[in-house]
Short mmCIF file of the C-alpha atoms (twelve columns), coordinates in Angstrom:
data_MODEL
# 
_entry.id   MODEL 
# 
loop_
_atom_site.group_PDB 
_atom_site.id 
_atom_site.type_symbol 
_atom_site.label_atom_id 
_atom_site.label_alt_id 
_atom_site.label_comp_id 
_atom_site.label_asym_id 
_atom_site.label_seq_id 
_atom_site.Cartn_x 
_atom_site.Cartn_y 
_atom_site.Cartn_z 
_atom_site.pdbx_PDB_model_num 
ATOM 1  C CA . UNK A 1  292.809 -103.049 139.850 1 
ATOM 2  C CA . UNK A 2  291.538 -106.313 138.033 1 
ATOM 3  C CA . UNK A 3  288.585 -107.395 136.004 1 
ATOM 4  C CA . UNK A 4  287.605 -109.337 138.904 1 
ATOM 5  C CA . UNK A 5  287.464 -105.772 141.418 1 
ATOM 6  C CA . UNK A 6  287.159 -102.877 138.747 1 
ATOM 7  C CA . UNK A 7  287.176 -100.043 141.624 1 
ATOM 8  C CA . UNK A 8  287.311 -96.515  141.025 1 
ATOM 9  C CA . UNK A 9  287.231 -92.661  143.721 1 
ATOM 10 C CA . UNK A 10 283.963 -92.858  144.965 1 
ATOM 11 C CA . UNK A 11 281.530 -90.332  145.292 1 
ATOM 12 C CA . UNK A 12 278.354 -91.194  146.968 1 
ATOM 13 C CA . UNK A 13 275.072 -89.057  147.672 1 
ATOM 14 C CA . UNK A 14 272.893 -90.320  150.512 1 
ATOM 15 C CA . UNK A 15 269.557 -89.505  151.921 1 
ATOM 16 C CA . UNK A 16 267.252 -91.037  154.662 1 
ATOM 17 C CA . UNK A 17 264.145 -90.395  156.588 1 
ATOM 18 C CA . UNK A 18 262.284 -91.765  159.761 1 
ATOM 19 C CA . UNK A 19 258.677 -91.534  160.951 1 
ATOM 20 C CA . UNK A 20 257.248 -93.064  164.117 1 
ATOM 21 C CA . UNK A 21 253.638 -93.618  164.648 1 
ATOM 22 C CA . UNK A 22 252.532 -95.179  168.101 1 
ATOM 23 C CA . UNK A 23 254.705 -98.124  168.715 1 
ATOM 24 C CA . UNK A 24 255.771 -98.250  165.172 1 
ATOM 25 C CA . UNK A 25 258.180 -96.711  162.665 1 
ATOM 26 C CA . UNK A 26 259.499 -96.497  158.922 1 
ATOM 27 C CA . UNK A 27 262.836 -95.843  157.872 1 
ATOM 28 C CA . UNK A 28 263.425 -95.320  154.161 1 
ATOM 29 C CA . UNK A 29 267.433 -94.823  152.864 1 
ATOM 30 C CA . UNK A 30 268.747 -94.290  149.535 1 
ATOM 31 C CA . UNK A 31 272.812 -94.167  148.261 1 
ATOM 32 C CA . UNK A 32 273.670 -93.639  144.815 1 
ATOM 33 C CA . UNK A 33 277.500 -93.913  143.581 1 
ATOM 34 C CA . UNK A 34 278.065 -91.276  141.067 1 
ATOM 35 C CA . UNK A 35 279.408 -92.589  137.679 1 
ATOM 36 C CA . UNK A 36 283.346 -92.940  137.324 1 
ATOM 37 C CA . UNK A 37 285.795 -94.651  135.057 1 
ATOM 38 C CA . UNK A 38 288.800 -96.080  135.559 1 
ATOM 39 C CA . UNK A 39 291.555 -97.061  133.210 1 
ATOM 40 C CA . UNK A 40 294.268 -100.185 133.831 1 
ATOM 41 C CA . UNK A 41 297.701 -99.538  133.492 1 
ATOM 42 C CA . UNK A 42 300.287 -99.775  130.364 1 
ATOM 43 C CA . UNK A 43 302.464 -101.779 131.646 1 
ATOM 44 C CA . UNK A 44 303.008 -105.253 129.704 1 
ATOM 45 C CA . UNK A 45 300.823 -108.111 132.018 1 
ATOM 46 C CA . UNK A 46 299.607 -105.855 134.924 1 
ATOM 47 C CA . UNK A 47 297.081 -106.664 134.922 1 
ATOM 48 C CA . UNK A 48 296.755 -109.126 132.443 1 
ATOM 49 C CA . UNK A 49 292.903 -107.423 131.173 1 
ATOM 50 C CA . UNK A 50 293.617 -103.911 130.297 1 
ATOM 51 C CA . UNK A 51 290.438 -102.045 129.635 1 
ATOM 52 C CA . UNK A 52 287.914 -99.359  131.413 1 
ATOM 53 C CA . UNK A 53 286.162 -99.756  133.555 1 
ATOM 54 C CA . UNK A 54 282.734 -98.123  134.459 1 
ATOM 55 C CA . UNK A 55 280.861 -97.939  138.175 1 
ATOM 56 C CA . UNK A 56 277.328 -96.800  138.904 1 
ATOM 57 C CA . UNK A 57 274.846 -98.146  142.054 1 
ATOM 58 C CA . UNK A 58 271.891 -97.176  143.487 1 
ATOM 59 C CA . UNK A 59 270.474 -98.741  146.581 1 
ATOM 60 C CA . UNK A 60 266.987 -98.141  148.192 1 
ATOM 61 C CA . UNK A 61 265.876 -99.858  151.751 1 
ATOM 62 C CA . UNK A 62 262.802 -99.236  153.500 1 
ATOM 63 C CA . UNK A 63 262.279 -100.969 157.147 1 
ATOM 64 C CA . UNK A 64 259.157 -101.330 159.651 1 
ATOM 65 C CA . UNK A 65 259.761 -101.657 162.865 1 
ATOM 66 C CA . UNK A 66 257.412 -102.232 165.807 1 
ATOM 67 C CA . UNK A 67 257.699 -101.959 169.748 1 
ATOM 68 C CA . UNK A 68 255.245 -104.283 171.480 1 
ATOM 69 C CA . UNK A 69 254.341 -103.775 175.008 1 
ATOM 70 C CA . UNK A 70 255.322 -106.162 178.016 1 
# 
């Protein structure tokens, strides 16, 4: 683990949805990491940042989508 790729266990909640209407549809998503920390090693230079580190993300998407007719 580096300052460059803090990384910590990951625990993730997720949810989604569709709904289709004629030849269209929505999709709507959402993940959110649950807070963690993470601490560097002791050891003399690995790695050379020693520190905490702290994760957290959310992410939304919503999508159209549309079937036309041939």
């Amino acid at each position: 683990m580096t300052a460059q790729l803090p990384d910590a266990n990951r625990n993730c909640l997720t949810a989604g949805a569709s709904y289709s209407f004629g030849s269209y549809g929505v999709h709507a998503g959402v993940l959110y990491v649950l807070p963690a920390t993470r601490t560097t090693s002791d050891t003399p230079y690995m790695p050379l940042h020693k520190g905490s580190f702290d994760i957290q993300a959310f992410v939304a998407s919503l999508t159209l989508d549309g079937h036309f007719g041939r």
